[in-house]
C-alpha positions, 0 to 999 in steps of 0.5 A, a space after each residue: 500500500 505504501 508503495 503504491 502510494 509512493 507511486 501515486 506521489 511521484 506522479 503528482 510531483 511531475 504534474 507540479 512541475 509540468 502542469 502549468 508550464 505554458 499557456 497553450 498546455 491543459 492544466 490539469 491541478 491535483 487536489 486531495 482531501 480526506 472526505 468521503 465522496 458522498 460527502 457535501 463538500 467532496 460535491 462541491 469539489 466536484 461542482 469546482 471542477 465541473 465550473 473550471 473546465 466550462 469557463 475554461 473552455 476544457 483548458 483547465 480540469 481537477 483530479 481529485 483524490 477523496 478520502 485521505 488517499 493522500 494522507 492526513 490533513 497535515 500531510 497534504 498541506 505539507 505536500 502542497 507547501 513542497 510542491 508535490 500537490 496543487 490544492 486542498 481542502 482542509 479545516 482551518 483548524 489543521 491550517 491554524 499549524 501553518 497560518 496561525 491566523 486561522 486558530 480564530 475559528 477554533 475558539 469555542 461560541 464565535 459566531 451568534 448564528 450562520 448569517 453571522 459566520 458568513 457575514 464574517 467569511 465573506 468580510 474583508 476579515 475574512 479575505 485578509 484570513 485566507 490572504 495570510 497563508 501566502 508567506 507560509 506557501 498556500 493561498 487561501 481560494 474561498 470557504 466552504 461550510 462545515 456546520 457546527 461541530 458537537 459532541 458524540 460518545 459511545 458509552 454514556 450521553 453528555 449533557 453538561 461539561 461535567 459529563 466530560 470528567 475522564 473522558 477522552 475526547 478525540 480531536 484533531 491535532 490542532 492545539 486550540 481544539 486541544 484547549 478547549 476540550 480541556 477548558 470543558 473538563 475532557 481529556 483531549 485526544 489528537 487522533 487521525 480522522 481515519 483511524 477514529 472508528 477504530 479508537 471508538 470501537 476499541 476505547 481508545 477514545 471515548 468519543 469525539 466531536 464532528 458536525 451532523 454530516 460527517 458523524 453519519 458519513 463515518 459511520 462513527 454512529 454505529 459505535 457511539 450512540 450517543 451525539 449532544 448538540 452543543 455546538 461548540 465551535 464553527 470551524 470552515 473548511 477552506 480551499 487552498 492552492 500552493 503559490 507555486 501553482 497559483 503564480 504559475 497561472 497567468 491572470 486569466 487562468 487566476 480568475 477563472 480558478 477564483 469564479 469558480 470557487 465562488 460558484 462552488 462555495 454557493 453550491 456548497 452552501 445549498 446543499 449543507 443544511 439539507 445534508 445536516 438535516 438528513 444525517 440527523 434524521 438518519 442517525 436518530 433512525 438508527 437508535 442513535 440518541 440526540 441530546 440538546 443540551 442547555 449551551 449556556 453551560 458550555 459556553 461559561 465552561 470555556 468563558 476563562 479559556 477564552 480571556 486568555 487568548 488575549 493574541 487573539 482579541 483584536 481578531 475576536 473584536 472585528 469578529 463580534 463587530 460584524 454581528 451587527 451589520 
């Protein structure tokens, strides 16, 4: 296997550096993420390609590798940073290691609802956000929604921040996502988004936390029955492209690239809250528990921890500023 994917690799660095050599050359960008294919998102990034090569007239297209083919989050990253991949979609909160600017979205009750989050996204804030990463090597193309992340766990349900004392708490690795689970009493636990229904299933973990779609599309509801909906935190995914790739492309090509984010991220958005509604529906068919919790108790859980992100008040002020516009 790992072979193969060595192979796989190789591949990939030649198309880096012969992709986007000339003008008159079909450009062909290799993206990699680790979703599911049935997965909105994945959809959206399908939709993405579909719109390249229309307003490209078939110069442009997008090969796609889904479903951690690649690698982790942080793997693909440091492959486009390399050179060897040309996009990815990756949470911000994977990011925040590479673009510390990005560790905003991973602080616990930012937005007051989703017009909020998008008023934010698409604010001159969150243009300057995705602009952040060009002196680490990637560029930021646009956002897709990820919904809100919440809790599951596969032995007894959470109601309240006390029901996470002595659990453990899957999360990614992202330091911000580590503080805050610890901040609501949990033992935070980075593992990999592919081994995670194996530490469910073995107890390794003892759950974990993901939004509606992603908990049905795992299949991780067949190992924790129950999911609290507290909501925690509104973490986007976000598109990236290595600057080498990005400055290789002449401005035309730039545009086209940038319309059909756009596109794609509208796309996205339309079928999110149909896909969050159906998982739901799903998982809860499947005897699945479904707790609504009282979020004030969550949100005073962390109201310490966050008084102390004080790198990050500025960002935080603009942040809550936009609520009222």
């Amino acid at each position: 296997m790992r072979s193969a994917r060595n192979i796989t690799l190789f591949f990939l660095w030649l198309v880096a550096l012969t992709g986007c050599q000339t003008e008159q050359e079909s450009i062909n960008l290799t993206l990699a993420h680790g979703l599911d294919n049935r997965h909105p998102v994945h959809l959206a990034m399908v939709h993405l390609d579909e719109q390249l090569r229309e307003l490209s007239q078939g110069t442009m297209h997008i090969t796609i590798y889904p479903s951690g083919q690649l690698g982790s989050e942080r793997e693909v990253i440091e492959l486009l940073q390399i050179g060897s991949l040309a996009m990815t979609k990756v949470s911000a909160s994977s990011l925040e290691a590479f673009v510390p600017e990005m560790k905003i979205f991973s602080l616990p009750y930012l937005f007051e609802d989703n017009d909020h989050f998008w008023r934010v996204l698409n604010s001159d804030l969150g243009q300057q956000l995705l602009a952040a990463g060009d002196r680490y090597r990637v560029r930021g193309l646009g956002y897709y929604d990820a919904g809100s992340r919440s809790f599951y766990a596969t032995e007894a349900p959470i109601h309240a921040p006390a029901d996470l004392a002595g659990k453990k708490i899957r999360v990614m690795n992202s330091q911000s996502a580590i503080n805050m689970v610890r901040a609501m009493g949990g033992a935070a636990t980075p593992v990999s988004w592919g081994e995670l229904y194996t530490a469910l299933q073995q107890g390794v973990v003892d759950g974990a936390e993901n939004n509606p779609p992603s908990f049905y599309l795992s299949k991780h509801y067949e190992v924790a029955r129950y999911y609290t909906l507290d909501e925690h935190t509104a973490i986007p995914d976000v598109m990236i492209i290595g600057t080498h790739v990005w400055d290789a492309l002449n401005p035309q090509q730039q545009a086209w690239l940038k319309t059909a984010m756009d596109r794609s991220t509208e796309y996205q958005r339309a079928l999110w809250q149909q896909a969050s509604d159906e998982a739901l529906a799903a998982v809860e068919a499947a005897g699945v528990t479904v707790i609504r919790p009282d979020k004030t108790l969550f949100q005073t859980s962390v109201k310490d921890y966050l008084a102390s992100q004080s790198s990050l008040l500025p960002l935080m002020q603009q942040i809550a500023a936009e609520a009222s516009r």
